[in-house]
C-alpha positions as CSV (number, residue, x, y, z in Angstrom):
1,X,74.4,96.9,104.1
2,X,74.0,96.5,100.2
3,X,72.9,92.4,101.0
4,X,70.6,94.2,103.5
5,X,69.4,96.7,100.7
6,X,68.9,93.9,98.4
7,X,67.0,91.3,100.6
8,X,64.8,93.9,101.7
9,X,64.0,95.8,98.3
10,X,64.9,93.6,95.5
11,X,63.4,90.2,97.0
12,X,61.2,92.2,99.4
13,X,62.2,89.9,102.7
14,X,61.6,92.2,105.6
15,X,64.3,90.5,108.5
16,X,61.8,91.6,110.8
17,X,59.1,90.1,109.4
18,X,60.0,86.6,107.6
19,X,57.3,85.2,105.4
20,X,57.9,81.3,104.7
21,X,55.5,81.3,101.7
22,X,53.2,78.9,101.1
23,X,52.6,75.4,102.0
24,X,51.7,73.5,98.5
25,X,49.4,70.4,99.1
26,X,51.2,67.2,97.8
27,X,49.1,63.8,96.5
28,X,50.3,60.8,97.6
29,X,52.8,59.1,95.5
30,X,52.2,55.1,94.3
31,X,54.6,54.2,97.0
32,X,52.7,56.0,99.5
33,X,49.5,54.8,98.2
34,X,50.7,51.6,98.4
35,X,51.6,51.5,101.6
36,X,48.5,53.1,103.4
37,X,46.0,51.5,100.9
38,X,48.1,47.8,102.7
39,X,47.7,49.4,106.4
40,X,44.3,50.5,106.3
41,X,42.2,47.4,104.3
42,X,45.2,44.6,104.7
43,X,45.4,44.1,101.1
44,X,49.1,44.1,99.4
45,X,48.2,46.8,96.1
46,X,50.9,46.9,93.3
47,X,49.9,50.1,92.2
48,X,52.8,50.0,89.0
49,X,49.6,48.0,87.3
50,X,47.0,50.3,87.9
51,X,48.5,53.6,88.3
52,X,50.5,55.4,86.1
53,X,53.9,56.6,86.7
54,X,55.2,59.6,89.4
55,X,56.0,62.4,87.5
56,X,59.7,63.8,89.2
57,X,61.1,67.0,90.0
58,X,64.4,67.3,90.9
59,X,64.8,63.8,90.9
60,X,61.9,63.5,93.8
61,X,58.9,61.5,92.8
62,X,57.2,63.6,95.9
63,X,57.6,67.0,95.3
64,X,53.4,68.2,95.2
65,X,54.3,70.8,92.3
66,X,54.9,67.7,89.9
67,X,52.1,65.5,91.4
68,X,49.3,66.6,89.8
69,X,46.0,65.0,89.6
70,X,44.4,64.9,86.1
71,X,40.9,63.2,85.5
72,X,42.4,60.1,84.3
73,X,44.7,59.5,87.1
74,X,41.1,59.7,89.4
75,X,39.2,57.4,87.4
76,X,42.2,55.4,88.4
77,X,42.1,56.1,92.0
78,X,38.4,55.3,92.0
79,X,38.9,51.9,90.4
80,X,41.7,51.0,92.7
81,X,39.7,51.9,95.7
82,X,36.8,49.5,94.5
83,X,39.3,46.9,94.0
84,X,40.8,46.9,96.9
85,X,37.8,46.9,98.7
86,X,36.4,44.5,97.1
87,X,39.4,42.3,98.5
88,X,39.2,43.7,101.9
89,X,35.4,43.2,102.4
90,X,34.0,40.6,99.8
91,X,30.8,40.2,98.8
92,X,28.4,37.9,100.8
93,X,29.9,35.8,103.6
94,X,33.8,36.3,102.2
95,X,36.3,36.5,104.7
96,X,37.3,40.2,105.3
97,X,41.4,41.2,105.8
98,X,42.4,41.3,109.0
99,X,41.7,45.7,109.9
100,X,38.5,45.2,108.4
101,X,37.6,42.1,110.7
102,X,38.9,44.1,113.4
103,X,36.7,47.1,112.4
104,X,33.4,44.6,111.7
105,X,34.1,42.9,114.9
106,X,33.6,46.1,117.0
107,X,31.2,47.9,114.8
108,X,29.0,44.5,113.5
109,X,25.5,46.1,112.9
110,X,24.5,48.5,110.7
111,X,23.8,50.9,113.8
112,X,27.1,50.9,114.5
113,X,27.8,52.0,111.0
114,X,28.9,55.9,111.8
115,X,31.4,54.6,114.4
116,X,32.8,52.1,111.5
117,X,32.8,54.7,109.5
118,X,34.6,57.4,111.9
119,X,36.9,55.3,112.7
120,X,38.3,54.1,108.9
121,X,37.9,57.6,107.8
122,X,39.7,58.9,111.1
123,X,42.9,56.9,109.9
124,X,42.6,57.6,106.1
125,X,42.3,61.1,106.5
126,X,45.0,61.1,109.1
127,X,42.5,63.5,111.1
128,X,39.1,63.0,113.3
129,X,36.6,63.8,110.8
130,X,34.2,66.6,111.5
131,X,30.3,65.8,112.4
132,X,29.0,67.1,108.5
133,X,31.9,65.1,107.3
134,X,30.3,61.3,108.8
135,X,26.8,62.7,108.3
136,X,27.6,62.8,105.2
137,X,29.1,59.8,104.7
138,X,26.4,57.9,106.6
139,X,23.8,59.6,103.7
140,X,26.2,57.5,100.9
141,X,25.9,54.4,103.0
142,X,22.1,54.6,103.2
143,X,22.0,55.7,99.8
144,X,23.8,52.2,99.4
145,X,21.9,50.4,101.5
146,X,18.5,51.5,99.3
147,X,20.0,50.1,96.4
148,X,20.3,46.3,97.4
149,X,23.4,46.9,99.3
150,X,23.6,44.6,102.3
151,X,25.7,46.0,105.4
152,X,29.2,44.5,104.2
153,X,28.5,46.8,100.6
154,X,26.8,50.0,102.2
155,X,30.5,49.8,104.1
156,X,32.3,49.3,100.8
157,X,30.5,51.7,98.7
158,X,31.4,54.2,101.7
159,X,34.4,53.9,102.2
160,X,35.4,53.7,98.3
161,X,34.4,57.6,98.6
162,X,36.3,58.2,101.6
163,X,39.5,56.6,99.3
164,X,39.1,59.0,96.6
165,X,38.7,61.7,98.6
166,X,41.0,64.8,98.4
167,X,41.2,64.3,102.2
168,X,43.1,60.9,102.0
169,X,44.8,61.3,98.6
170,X,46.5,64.5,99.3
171,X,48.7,65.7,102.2
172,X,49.1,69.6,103.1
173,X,48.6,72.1,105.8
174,X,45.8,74.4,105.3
175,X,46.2,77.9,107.1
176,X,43.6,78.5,109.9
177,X,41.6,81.6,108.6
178,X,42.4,84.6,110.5
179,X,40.5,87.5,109.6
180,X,41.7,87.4,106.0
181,X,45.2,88.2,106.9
182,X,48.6,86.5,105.9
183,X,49.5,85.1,109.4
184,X,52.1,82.7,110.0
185,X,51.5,79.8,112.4
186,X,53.7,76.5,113.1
């Protein structure tokens, strides 16, 4: 009874009633960078040169209270992104890694381009993005496209944003919106 008396008054749990608390989104660490920046462009990335170290909690390097994503740390990001990009689909008549030949080989024309563009963004943002979401993204690669970009570098420029994204650099559950209320949900 006093445990009982103490959960319920003290710490406010209501047995009846658990609350789980929040979900905390988390950034990817370098290792995980690493690894999905290598599955999704086919370029090997040794983040330890351009990234700077995991902070750690607990011993974790993956904990998202301690992974926090200052300014720096996205001008980083965003020169990575361009880097590896630049390896995955060179400029001109390079030869592109082997996802992005795969990607170019079903989407090839620039009116394929929001199918390419879904389907990259698809995997990087472990999600089907939403309509707006590749609308938008197909406005960037136009945008590219007036500048002098040719096909190959509209793609590039593109998909640089969807690599900086808070979409593909963070992971976390985001409560469905339920008339302003608290509710709990799996």
């Amino acid at each position: 009874l006093l445990a009982d008396a103490i959960e319920r008054h003290v710490y406010q749990i209501d047995p009846a009633n658990p609350d789980p608390g929040r979900v905390a989104i988390r950034r990817l660490n370098r290792v995980e960078y690493r690894n999905i920046m290598r599955d999704l462009t086919g370029v090997s990335f040794d983040p330890s040169l351009d990234l700077p170290q995991d902070d750690t909690g607990y011993g974790f390097d993956n904990i998202a209270d301690v992974l926090t994503l200052p300014p720096m740390l996205m001008e980083k990001y965003l020169a990575a992104a361009e880097k590896v990009l630049r390896q995955a689909i060179p400029p001109g008549e390079g030869k592109l890694t082997g996802p992005m030949q795969a990607l170019f080989k079903k989407h090839p024309t620039p009116e394929a381009a929001p199918k390419l563009l879904a389907e990259f963004t698809r995997r990087a943002w472990r999600r089907p993005p939403r309509v707006d979401e590749v609308d938008r993204l197909m406005r960037l690669y136009t945008l590219a496209r007036k500048h002098d970009e040719d096909h190959r570098g509209g793609i590039r420029h593109t998909l640089t944003a969807v690599l900086v994204s808070p979409r593909f650099l963070f992971h976390g559950e985001v409560a469905p919106p339920r008339g302003g209320r608290r509710d709990k949900y799996p």
